[in-house]
DRENPA-3360 file (N, C-alpha, C; in nm, 2 decimals, always signed):
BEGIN
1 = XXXXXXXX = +0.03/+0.04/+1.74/-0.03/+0.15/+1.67/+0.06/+0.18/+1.54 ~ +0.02/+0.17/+1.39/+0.08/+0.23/+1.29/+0.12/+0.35/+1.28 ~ +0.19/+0.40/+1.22/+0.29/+0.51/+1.19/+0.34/+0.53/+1.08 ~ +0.42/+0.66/+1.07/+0.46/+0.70/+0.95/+0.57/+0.82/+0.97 ~ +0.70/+0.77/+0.92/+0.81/+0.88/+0.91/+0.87/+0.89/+0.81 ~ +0.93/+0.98/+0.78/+1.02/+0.99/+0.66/+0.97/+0.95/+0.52 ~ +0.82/+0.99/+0.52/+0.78/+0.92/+0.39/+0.82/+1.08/+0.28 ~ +0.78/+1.03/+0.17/+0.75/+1.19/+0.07/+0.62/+1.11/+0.05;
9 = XXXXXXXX = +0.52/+1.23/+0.01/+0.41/+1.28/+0.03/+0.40/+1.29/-0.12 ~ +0.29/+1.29/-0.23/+0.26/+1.34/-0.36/+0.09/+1.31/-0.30 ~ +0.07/+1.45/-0.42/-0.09/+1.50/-0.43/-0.13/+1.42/-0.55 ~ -0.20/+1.35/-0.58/-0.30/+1.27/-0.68/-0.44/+1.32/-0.74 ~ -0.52/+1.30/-0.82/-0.64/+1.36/-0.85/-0.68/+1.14/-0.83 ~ -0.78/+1.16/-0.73/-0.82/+1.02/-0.75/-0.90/+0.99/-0.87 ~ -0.91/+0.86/-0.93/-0.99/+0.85/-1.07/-1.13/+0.74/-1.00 ~ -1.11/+0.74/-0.90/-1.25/+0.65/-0.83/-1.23/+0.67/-0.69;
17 = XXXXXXXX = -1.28/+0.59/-0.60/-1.31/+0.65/-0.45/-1.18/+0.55/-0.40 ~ -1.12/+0.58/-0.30/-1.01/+0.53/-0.26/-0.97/+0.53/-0.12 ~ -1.02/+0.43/-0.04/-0.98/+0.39/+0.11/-0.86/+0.48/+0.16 ~ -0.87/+0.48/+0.27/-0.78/+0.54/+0.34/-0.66/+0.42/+0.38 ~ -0.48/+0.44/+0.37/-0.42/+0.28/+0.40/-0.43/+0.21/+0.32 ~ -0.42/+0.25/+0.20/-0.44/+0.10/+0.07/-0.35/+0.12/-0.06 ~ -0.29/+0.05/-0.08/-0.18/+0.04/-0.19/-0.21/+0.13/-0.34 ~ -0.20/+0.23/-0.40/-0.29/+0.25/-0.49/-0.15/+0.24/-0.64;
25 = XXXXXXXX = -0.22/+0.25/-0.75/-0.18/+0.25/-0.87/-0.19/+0.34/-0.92 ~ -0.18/+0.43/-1.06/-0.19/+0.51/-1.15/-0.32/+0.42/-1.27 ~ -0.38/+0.51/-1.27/-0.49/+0.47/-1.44/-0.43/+0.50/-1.55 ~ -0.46/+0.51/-1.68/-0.41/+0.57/-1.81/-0.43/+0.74/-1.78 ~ -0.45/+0.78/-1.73/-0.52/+0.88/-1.71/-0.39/+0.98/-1.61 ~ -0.35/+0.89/-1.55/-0.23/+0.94/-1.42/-0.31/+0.96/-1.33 ~ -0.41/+0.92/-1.31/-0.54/+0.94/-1.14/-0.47/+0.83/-1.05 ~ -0.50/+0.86/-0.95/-0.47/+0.74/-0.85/-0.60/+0.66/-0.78;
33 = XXXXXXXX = -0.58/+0.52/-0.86/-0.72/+0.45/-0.81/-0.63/+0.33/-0.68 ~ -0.71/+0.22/-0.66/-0.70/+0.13/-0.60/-0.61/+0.05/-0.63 ~ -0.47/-0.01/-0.62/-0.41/-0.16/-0.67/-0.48/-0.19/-0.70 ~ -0.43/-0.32/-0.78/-0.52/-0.51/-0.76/-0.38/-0.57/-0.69 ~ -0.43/-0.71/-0.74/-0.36/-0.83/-0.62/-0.25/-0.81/-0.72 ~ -0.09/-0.83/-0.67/-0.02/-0.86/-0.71/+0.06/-0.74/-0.81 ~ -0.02/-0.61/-0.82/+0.06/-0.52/-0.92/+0.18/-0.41/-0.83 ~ +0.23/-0.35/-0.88/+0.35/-0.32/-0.87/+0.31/-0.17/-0.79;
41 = XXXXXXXX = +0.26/-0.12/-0.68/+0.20/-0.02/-0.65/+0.34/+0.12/-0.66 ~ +0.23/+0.22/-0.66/+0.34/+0.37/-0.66/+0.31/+0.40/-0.51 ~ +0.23/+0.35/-0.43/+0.23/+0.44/-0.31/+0.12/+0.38/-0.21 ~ +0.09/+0.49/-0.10/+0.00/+0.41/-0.03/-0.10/+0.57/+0.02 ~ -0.24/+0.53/+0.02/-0.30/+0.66/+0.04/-0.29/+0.71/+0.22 ~ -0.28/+0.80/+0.16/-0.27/+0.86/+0.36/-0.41/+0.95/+0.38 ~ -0.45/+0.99/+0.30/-0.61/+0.96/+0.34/-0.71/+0.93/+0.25 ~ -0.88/+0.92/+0.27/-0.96/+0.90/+0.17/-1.03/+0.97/+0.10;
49 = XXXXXXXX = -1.03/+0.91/-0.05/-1.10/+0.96/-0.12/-1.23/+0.91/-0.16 ~ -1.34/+1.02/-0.15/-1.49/+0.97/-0.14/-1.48/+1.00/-0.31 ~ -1.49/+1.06/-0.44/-1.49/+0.94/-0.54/-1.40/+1.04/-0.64 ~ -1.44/+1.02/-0.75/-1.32/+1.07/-0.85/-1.30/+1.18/-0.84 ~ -1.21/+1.25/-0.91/-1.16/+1.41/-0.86/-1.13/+1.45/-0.73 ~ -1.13/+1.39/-0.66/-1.07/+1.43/-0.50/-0.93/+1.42/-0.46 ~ -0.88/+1.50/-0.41/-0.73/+1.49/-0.39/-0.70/+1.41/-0.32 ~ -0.60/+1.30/-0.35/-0.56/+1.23/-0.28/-0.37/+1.19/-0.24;
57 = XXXXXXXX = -0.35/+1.18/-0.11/-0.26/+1.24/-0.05/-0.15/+1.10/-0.06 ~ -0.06/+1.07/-0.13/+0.01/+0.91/-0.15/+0.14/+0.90/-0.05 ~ +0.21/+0.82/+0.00/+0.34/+0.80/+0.03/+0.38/+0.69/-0.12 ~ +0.50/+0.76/-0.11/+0.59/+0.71/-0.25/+0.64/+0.58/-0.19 ~ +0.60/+0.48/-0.27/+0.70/+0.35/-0.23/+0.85/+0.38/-0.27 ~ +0.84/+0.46/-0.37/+0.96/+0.47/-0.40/+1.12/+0.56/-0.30 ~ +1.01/+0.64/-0.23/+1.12/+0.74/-0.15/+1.17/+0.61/+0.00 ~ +1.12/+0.53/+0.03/+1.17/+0.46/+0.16/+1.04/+0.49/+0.26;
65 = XXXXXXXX = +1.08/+0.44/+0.41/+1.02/+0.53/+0.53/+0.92/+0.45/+0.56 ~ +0.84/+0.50/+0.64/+0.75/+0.37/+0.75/+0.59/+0.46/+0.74 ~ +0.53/+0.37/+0.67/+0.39/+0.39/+0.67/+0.26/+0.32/+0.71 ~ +0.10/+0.33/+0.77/+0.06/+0.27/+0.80/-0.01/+0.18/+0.68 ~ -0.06/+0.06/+0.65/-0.13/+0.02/+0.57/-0.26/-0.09/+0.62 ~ -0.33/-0.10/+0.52/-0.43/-0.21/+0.59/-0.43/-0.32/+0.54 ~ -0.43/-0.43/+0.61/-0.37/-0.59/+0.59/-0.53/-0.66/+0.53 ~ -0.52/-0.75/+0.49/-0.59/-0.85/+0.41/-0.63/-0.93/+0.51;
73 = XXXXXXXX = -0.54/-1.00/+0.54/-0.52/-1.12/+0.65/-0.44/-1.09/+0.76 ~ -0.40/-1.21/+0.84/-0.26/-1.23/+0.91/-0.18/-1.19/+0.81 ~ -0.11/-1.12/+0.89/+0.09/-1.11/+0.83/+0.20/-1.08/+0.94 ~ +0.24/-1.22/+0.97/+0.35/-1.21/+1.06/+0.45/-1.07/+1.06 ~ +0.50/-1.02/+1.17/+0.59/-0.93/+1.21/+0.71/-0.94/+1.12 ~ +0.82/-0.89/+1.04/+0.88/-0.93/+0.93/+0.84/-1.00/+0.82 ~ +0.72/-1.05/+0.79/+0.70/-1.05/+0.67/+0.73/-0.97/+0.54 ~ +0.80/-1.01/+0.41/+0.77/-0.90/+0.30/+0.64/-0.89/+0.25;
81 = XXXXXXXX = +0.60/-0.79/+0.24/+0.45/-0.76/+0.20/+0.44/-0.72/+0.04 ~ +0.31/-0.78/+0.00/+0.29/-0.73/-0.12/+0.13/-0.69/-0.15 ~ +0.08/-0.71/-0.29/-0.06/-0.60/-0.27/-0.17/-0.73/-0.28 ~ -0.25/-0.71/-0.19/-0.37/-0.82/-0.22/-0.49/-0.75/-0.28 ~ -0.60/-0.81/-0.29/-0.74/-0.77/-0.38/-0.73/-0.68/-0.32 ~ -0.84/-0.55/-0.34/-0.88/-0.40/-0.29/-0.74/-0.31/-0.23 ~ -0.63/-0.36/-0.27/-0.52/-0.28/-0.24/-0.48/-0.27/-0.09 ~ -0.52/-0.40/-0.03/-0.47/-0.41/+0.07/-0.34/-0.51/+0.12;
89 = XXXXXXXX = -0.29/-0.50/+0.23/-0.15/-0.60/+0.24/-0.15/-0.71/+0.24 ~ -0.08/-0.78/+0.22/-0.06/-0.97/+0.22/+0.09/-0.94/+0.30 ~ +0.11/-1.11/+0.29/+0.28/-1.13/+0.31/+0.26/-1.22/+0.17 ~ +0.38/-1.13/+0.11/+0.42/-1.13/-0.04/+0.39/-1.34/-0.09 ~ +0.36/-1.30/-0.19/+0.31/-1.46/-0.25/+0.39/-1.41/-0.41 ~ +0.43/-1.57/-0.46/+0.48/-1.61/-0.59/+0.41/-1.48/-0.68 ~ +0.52/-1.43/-0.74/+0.51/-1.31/-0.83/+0.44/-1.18/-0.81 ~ +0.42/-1.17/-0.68/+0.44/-1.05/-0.61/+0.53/-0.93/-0.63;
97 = XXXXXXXX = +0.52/-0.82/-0.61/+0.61/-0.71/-0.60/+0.62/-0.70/-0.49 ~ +0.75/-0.72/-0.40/+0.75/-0.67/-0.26/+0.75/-0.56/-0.25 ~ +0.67/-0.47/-0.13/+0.63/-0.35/-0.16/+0.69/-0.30/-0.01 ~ +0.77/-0.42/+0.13/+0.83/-0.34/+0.20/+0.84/-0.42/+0.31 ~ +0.82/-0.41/+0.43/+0.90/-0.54/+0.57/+0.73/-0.49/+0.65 ~ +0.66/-0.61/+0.68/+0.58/-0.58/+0.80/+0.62/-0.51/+0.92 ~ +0.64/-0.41/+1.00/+0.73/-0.45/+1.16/+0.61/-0.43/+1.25 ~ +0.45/-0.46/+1.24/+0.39/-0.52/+1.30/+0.32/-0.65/+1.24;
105 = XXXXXXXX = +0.24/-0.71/+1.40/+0.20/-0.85/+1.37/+0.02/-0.79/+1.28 ~ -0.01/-0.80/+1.25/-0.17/-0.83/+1.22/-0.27/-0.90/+1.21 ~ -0.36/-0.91/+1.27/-0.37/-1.06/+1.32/-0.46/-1.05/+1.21 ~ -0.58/-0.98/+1.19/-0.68/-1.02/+1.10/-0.69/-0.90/+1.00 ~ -0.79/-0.94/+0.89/-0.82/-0.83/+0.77/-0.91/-0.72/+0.84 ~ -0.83/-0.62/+0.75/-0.88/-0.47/+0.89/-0.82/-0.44/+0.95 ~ -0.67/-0.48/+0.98/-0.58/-0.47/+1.08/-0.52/-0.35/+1.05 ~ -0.51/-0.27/+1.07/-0.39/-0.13/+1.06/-0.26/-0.10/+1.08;
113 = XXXXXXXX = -0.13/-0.17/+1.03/-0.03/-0.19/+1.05/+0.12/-0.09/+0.99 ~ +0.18/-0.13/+1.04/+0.29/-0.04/+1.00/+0.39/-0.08/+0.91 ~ +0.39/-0.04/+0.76/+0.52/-0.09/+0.68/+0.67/-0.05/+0.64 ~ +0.73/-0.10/+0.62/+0.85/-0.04/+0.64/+0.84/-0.03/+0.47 ~ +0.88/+0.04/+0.41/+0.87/+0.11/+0.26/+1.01/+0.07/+0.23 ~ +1.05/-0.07/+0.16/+1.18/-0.10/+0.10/+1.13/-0.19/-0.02 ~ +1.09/-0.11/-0.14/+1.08/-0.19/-0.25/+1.22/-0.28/-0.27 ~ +1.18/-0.42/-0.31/+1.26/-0.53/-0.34/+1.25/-0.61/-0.50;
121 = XXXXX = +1.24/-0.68/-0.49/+1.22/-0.77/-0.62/+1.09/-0.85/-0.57 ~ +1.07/-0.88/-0.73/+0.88/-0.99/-0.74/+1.01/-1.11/-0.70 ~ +0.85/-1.17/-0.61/+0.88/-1.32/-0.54/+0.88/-1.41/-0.67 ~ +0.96/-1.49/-0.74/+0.94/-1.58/-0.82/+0.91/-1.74/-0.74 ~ +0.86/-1.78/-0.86/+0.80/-1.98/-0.80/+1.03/-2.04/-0.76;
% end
């Protein structure tokens, strides 16, 4: 079962509809929409937002702490994770931002897993 301790918490105005569990970014705007694959996320939503202007509730990648997210694919148990399409988890690929340590297994996309919040460095080739 995923989990979540010691995160900090920031309020967002979402700038589009935004899953519940999914890596999100800032717009020009400072709204919190969706990642893409591979960008450098501020956080992860801890719940959803049905569409723009809705408050939405982030864990800071930045503060540390253990959060739940939603995987893409498989991602082995220790894997470093980073962001895939629709702002969900991978195990971190070439030029990635690692965004933190799997410490569950996931077997498939849709999985609900637990990440450990330790920004690191982009995976280079």
């Amino acid at each position: 079962m995923a989990n979540f301790e010691n995160t900090t918490e920031l309020t967002f105005e979402a700038g589009a509809a935004v899953p519940q569990y999914r890596f999100v970014i800032l717009n020009a705007s400072g709204q919190a929409i969706v990642a893409t694959a591979a960008s450098e996320a501020i956080g992860i939503s801890m719940n959803a937002a049905a569409a723009a202007g809705d408050e939405l509730n982030v864990a800071s990648v930045s503060a540390g702490g253990k959060a739940p997210i939603e995987a893409s694919a498989a991602i082995t148990l220790g894997d470093n994770v980073g962001v895939a399409a629709s702002g969900k988890a991978r195990t971190a690929a070439t030029s990635d931002h690692i965004i933190g340590t799997c410490l569950q297994a996931a077997a498939a996309d849709e999985d609900i897993v637990t990440l450990f919040i330790d920004k690191k460095i982009t995976v280079s080739a």
